[in-house]
C-alpha positions in Angstrom: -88.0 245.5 62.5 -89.0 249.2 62.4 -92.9 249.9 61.6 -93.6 252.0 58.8 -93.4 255.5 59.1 -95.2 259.0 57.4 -94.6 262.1 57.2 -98.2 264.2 57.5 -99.8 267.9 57.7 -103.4 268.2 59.2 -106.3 270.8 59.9 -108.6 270.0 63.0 -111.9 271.3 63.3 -115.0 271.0 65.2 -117.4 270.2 62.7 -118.1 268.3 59.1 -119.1 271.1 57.2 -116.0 273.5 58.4 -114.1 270.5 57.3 -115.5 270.7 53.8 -115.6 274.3 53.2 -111.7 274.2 53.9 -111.1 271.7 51.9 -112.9 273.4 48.6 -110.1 276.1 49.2 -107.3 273.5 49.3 -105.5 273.2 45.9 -101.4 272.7 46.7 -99.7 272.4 50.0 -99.4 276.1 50.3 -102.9 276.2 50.5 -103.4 273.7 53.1 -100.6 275.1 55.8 -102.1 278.6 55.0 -105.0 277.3 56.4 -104.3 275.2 59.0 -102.5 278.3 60.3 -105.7 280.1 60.4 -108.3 277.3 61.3 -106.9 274.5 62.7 -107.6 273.7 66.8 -104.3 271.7 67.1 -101.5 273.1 68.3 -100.0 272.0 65.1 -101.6 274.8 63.2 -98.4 277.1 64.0 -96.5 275.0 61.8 -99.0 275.0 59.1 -100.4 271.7 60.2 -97.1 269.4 60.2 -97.2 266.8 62.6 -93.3 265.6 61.5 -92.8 261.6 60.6 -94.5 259.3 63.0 -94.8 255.8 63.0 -97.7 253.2 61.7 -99.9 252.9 64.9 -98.6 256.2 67.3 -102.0 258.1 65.8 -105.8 257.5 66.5 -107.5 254.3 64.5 -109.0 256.6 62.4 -106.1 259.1 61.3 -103.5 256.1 61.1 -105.5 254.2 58.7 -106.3 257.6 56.5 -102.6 258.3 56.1 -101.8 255.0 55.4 -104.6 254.9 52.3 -104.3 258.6 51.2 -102.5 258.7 47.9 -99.8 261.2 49.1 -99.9 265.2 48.5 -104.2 265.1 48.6 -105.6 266.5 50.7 -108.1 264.0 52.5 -111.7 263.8 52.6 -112.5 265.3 56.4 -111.9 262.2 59.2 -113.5 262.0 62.3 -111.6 261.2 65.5 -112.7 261.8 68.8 -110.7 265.3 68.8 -112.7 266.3 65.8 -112.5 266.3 62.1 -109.4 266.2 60.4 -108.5 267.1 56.8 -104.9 265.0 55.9 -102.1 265.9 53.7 -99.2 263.3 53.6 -96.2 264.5 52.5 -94.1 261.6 52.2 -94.6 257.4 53.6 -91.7 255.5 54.2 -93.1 251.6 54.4 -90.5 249.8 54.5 
């Protein structure tokens, strides 16, 4: 049996409170991507945060179980992980 998979965006940052003030200027996707290409520490952030579909478990404790709770196209509240804080955006989960 395959595991579920997602298809996700983030932003990484260093701190809570950059975390937050992105996230007041998030609204819709475009939003997000445009700033995940300007803030974001992961080398994701050239791709407007997409990190592509991924399976249930291939992420850290923490991200996984956001994306998998995250009612899709929010943007999350920020999540720390030891690379940082990340702000979520799941496009799409496929759980079967």
């Amino acid at each position: 049996m395959v595991a579920p998979s997602a298809w996700a965006s983030h932003i990484l940052v260093d701190s809570k409170s950059e975390a937050l003030q992105i996230k007041q200027k998030v609204v819709k996707l475009k939003d997000f991507q445009k700033m995940a290409r300007k803030k974001s520490t992961c080398p994701s952030s050239q791709k407007g945060g997409d990190l592509g579909w991924f399976r249930k478990g291939m992420m850290v404790r923490e991200f996984d179980q956001a994306v998998w709770s995250l009612p899709c196209s929010t943007v999350s509240e920020p999540i720390k992980s030891q690379f940082g804080y990340h702000l979520i955006w799941v496009h799409e989960r496929d759980e079967n």
